[in-house]
C-alpha positions in Angstrom: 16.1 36.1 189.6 16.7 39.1 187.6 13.8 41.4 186.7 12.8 40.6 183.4 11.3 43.2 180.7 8.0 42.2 180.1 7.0 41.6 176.3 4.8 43.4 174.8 2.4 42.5 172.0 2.8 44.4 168.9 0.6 44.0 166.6 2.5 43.6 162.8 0.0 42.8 160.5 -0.9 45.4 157.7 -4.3 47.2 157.7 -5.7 48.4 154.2 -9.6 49.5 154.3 -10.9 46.9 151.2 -12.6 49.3 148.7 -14.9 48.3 146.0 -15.5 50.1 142.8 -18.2 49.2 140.7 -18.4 50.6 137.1 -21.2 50.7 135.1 -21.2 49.6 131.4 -23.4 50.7 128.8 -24.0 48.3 125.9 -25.2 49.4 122.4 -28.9 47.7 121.7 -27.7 45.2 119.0 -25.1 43.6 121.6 -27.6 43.4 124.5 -29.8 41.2 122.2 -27.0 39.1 121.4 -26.1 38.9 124.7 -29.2 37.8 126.1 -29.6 35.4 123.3 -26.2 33.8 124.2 -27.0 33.7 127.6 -30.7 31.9 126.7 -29.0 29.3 124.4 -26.4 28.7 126.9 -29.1 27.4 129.2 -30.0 24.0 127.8 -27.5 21.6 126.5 -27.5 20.5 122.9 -26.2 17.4 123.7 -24.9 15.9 126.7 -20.9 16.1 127.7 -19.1 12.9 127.5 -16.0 12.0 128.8 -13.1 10.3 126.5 -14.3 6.9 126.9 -17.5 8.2 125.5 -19.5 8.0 129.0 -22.0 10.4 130.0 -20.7 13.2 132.8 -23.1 16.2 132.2 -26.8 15.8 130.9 -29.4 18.3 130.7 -30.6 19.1 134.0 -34.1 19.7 132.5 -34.7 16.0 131.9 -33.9 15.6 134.9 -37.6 15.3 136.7 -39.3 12.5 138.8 -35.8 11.0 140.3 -36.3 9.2 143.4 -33.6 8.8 146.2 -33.5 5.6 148.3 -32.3 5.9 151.6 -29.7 3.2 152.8 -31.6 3.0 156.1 -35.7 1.7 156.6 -37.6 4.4 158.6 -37.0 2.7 161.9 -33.5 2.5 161.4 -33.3 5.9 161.1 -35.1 6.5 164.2 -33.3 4.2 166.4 -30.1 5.9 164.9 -31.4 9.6 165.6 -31.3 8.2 169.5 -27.8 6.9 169.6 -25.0 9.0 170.9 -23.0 11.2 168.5 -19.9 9.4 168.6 -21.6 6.5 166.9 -21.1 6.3 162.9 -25.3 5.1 162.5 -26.0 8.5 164.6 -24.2 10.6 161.7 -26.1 8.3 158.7 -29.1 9.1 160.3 -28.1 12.3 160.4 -27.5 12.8 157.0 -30.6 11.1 156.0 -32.6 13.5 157.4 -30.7 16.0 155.6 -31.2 14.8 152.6 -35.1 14.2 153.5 -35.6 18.0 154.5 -33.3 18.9 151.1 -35.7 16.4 148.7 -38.8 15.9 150.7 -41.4 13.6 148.5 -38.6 12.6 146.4 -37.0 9.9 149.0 -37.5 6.7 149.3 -36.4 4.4 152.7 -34.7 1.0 152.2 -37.2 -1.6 152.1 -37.1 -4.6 154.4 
């Protein structure tokens, strides 16, 4: 066999530091009160978004208190699942109750019997 060159790794991607410039803007008083009054009203929805059928998509999330989540799984179920391997599809519902019990806490509910 003939002696080969050997190849030689080049690297051919482009470097360029990332700069950031920030820039600082001054507002004149009566347009920072208008701002921060646009920015108060746009806070709270007059009245909720509705699709072209006329359904419901976005309410206002301040009504939105004392939901309740109900788990598809009964707390033994869960704990049975917890204990299966990870390749089983109950061991990732498990899972992902949990999740959501550490994400809501008080406000889940399990399956009932």
């Amino acid at each position: 066999m003939a002696n080969l060159p050997k190849e030689s790794t080049v690297d051919t991607q482009e470097k360029t530091p990332i700069t950031e410039y920030t820039r600082s803007v001054d507002l004149e008083p009566e347009v920072e009160g208008w701002l921060e009054k646009l920015e108060k009203d746009q806070t709270q929805l007059s009245k909720p978004v509705t699709d072209d059928q006329g359904q419901v998509v976005l309410d206002d999330s301040q009504k939105q208190t004392g939901f309740k989540v109900v788990l598809p799984l009964t707390k033994d179920e869960m704990e049975k699942g917890l204990h299966h391997k990870v390749i089983d599809s109950l061991r990732w519902l498990a899972e992902w109750c949990l999740r959501l019990i550490k994400m809501f806490g008080d406000k889940i509910a399990f399956r009932k019997v």
